[in-house]
C-alpha positions in Angstrom: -63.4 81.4 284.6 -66.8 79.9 282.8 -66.3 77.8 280.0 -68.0 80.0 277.6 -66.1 82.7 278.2 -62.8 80.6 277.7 -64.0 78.9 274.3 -64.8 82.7 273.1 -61.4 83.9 274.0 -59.9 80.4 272.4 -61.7 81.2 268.7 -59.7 84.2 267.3 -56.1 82.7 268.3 -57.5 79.7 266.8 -58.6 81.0 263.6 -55.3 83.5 263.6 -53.2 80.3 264.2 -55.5 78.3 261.0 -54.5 81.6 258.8 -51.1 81.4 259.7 -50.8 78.1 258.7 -52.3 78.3 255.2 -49.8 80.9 254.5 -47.2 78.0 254.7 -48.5 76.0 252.3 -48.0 75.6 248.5 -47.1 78.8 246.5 -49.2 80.3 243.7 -47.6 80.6 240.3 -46.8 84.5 240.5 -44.9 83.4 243.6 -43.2 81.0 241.8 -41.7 82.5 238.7 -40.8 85.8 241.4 -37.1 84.3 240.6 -37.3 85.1 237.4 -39.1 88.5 237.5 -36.3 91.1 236.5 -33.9 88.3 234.9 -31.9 88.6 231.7 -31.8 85.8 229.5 -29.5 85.5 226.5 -26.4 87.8 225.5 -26.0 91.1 226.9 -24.3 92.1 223.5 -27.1 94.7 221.8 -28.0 92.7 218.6 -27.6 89.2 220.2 -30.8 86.8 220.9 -32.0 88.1 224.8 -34.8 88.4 226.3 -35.5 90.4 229.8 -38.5 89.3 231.9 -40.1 92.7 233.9 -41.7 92.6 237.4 -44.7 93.9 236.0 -44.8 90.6 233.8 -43.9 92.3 230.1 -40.9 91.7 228.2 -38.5 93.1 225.8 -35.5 91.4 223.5 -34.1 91.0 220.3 -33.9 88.1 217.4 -30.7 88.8 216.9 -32.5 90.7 213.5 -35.9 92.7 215.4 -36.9 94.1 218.6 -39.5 91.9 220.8 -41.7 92.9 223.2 -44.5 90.9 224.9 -46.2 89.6 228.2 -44.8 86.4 230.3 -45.9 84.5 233.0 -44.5 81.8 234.9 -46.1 78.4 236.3 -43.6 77.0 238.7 -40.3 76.3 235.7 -42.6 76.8 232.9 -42.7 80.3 231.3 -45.5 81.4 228.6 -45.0 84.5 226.3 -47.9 86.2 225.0 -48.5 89.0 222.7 -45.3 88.3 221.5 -43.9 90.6 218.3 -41.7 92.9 217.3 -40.3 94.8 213.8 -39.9 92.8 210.8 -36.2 93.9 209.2 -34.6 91.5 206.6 -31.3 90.4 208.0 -29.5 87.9 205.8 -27.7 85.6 207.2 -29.6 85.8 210.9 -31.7 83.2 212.3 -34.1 85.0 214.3 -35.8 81.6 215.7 -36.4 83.9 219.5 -39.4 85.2 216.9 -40.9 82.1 217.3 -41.1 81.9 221.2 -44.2 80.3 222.8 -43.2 79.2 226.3 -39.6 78.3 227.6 -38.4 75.8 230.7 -36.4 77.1 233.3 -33.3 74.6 234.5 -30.7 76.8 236.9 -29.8 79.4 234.5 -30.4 77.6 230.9 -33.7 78.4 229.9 -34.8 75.8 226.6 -37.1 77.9 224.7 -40.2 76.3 222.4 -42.4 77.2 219.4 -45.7 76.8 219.7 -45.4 72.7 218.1 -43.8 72.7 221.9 -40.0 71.7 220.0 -37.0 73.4 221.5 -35.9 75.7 219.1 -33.3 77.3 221.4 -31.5 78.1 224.6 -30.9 80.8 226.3 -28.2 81.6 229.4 -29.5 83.8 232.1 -27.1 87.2 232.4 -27.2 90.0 235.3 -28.7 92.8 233.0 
């Protein structure tokens, strides 16, 4: 067989072999927080702090006082909310520090929640929901 003809015939499974390789490398951060799409953080109990992370990257919850709802997206253990609000009812005697929610660190299934100074102000326990 010519060489030229051989080196022609070598290109494509060498290029399909080069894409195939890149697909093992490092993930991208949608990959990465795919653990965490559909996950339930919090207490299952109706006017307890929770939040729930959708695979379409919004979420939903509760203070423990008002409903939330908001966007999240994950980079690797770190978790950002966005767009995050919800009703403003009065509850005495209610902390409703999930409110203040600007990004959160996953360990296992503790996830330490921060305000936006970047202090914990929280943690919540991940739940099957």
């Amino acid at each position: 067989m010519p060489s030229a003809l051989r080196t022609t015939r070598l290109v494509p499974l060498a290029a399909a072999a080069l894409l195939a390789l890149a697909g093992c490398g490092s993930t991208s951060s949608a990959e990465e927080g795919t653990d965490l799409a559909g996950s339930s953080w919090g207490s299952p109990a109706a006017q307890e702090p929770h939040l729930m992370l959708s695979t379409d990257g919004a979420l939903e919850g509760h203070d423990g006082c008002n409903s939330l709802s908001g966007t999240w997206s994950a980079d690797g253990s770190t978790v950002t909310f966005s767009e995050l609000g919800g009703t403003e009812m009065a509850c005495p005697d209610v902390d409703p520090w999930l409110s203040d929610a600007r990004s959160a660190e996953v360990d296992g299934d503790t996830m330490s929640v921060m305000d936006e100074s970047g202090d914990e102000i929280g943690t919540l326990g991940r739940f099957d929901g």
